[in-house]
N, C-alpha and C positions, 0 to 999 in steps of 0.2 A: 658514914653515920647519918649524915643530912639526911639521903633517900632513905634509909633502914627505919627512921622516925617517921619520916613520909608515910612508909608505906603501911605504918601501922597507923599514923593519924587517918589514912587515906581511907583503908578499912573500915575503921574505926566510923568514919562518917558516912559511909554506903550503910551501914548498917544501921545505924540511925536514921537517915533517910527513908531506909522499906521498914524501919520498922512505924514510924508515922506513916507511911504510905498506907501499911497495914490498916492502922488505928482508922485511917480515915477513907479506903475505900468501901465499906460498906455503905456508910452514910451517903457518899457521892453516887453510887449504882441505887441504891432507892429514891433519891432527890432526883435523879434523872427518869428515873421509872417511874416515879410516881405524877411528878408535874410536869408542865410542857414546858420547851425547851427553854424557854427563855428564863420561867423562875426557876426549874430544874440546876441552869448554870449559876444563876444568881446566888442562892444558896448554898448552891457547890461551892463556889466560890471564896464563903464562910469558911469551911473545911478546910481548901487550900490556904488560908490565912493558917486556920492554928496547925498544920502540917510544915509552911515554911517555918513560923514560928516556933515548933518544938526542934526542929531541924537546926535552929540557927542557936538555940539557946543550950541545946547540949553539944552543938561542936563550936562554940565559940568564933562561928560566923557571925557576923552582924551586919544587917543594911540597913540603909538611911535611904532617905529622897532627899531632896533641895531641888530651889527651883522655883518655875512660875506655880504658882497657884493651878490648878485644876480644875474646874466647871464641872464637874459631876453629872449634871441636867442634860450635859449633851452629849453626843456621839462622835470616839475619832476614830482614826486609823492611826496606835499608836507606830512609832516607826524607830528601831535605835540600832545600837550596834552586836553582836555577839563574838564573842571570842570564850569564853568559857563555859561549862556545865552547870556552874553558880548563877548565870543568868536566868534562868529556870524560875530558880528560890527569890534573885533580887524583883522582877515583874512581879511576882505572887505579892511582896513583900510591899512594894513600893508604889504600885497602879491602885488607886484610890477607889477604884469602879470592876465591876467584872468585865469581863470581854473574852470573846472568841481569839483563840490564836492559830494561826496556819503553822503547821507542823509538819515534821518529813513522815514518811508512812513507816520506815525504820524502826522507828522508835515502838514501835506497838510489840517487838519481838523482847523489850526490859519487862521482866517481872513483875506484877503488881503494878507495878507505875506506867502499863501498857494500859492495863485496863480502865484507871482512869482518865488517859488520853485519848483513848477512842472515843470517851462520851462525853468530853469536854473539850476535844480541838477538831479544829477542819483540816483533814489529811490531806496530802500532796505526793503524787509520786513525780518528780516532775522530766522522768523517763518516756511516762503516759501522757499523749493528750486528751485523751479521755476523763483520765483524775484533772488536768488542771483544770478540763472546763466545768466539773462538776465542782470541784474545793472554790473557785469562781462564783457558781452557781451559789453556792453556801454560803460565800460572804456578804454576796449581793444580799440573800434572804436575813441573812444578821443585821447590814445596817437597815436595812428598809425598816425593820421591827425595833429601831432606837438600839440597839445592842451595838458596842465597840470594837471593832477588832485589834489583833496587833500583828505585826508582818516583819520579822528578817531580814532587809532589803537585802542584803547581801547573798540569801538564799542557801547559807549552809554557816557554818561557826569558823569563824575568820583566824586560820593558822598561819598568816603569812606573816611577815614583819612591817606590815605597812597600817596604819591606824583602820582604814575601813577598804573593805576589796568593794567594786565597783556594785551600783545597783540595777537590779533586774526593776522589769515598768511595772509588774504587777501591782503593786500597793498604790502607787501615782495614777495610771489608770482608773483602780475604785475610786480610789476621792475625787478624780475628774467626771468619772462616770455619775456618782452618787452624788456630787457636792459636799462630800463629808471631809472636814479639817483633818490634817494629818498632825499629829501630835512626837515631834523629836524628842529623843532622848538618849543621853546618855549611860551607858555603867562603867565608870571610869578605869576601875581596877581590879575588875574580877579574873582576870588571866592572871594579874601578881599574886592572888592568892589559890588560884589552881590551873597550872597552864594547861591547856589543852595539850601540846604534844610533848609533855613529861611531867602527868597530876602526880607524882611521887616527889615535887615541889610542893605540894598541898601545904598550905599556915594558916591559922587563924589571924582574923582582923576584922577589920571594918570595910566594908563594899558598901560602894557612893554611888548612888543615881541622881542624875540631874534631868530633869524635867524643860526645856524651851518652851517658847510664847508658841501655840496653836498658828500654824499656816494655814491662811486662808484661803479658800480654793472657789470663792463665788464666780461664778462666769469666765471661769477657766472650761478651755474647750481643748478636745484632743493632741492642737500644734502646742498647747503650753503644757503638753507632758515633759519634755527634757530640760525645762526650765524650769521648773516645780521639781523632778527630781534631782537637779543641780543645786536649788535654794535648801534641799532636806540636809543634802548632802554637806556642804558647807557650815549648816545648822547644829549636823550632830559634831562637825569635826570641830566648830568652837565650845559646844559644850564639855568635849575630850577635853580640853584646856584649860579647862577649871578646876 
């Protein structure tokens, strides 16, 4: 009876999801078309707010933030964990700033919500070297123009049973490369309310993000990559603990 409810709450919220998706990709394919990239996503941006927002308010998801305070003024590399689908909706909901996200190339094959991720994220096949030095290429051209990114460490949505699977360099790298702060973050319990490898556990509730103090990355040089991504790493695993 649990999953038979599941699977109709489950429903029940995909189809709320495209149907916001609907609502608001025309607006995001003209904001991208009509202005250049940077206010183009900015205003998009907008969009994505009242899309998580109609999304969360008629399936009775709900996210918060907590947490350090955020700078708005400057540029990170936000950095957290994934393990569920709902993480998508909690960053829209809870990152105070627009920013660029690295994304798998996969995903452009979901309905409607393919086509606003081609014109608002930087793809990754990471099969190709070709794609990564280009998704690279793109994020380098993101922070140089003040815009934020966010990055996965993990490099795919973490089904295993251990809080965070290991990090890939890519996002520790740009901040070393760029000087740009990397910004942890936690989404505490977005698997409890839709696991990845059985969403016919789907529930409404409350999903918690927690925001860490900005890692500072000045005069860090290439040998302090595995120690910068040790420090992230450690960062996001006590904010889990909150």
């Amino acid at each position: 009876m649990r999953k038979l409810l599941g699977g109709f709450y489950l429903l029940y919220s995909a189809i709320v999801f495209f149907v916001f998706m609907v609502i608001v990709c025309p607006f995001i394919i003209i904001c991208t078309g009509l202005f250049n990239e940077k206010k183009g996503r900015k205003i998009s941006f907008c969009f994505l707010k009242f899309w998580a927002l109609g999304f969360s308010t008629f399936t009775f998801l709900w996210f918060t933030a907590s947490g350090q305070e955020i700078d708005t003024s400057r540029a990170y590399i936000y950095v957290g964990n994934h393990s569920s689908f709902l993480d998508a909706v909690a960053i829209v909901t809870c990152i105070p700033q627009a920013f660029s996200p690295l994304g798998k190339i996969e995903m452009l094959k979901i309905p409607v919500f393919g086509w606003i991720y081609k014109r608002l994220v930087v793809m990754i096949d990471r099969s190709s070297r070709e794609s990564r030095d280009h998704s690279v290429a793109e994020l380098l051209k993101d922070l140089a123009e003040g815009q934020s990114i966010l990055i996965f460490p993990e490099g795919t949505m973490n089904k295993s049973d251990q809080p965070l699977n290991p990090f890939y360099d890519g996002a520790f790298r740009l901040a070393i490369e760029t000087q740009t702060p990397i910004l942890p973050f936690a989404i505490l319990n977005s698997r409890a309310h839709l696991p990845r490898t059985d969403p016919l556990l789907i529930k409404p509730g409350l999903i918690k993000t927690v925001f860490g103090e900005a890692i500072e990355v000045k005069g860090l040089v290439a040998e302090d990559l595995e120690g910068l991504k040790l420090k992230t790493f450690e960062a996001i695993l006590t904010l889990m603990e909150k």
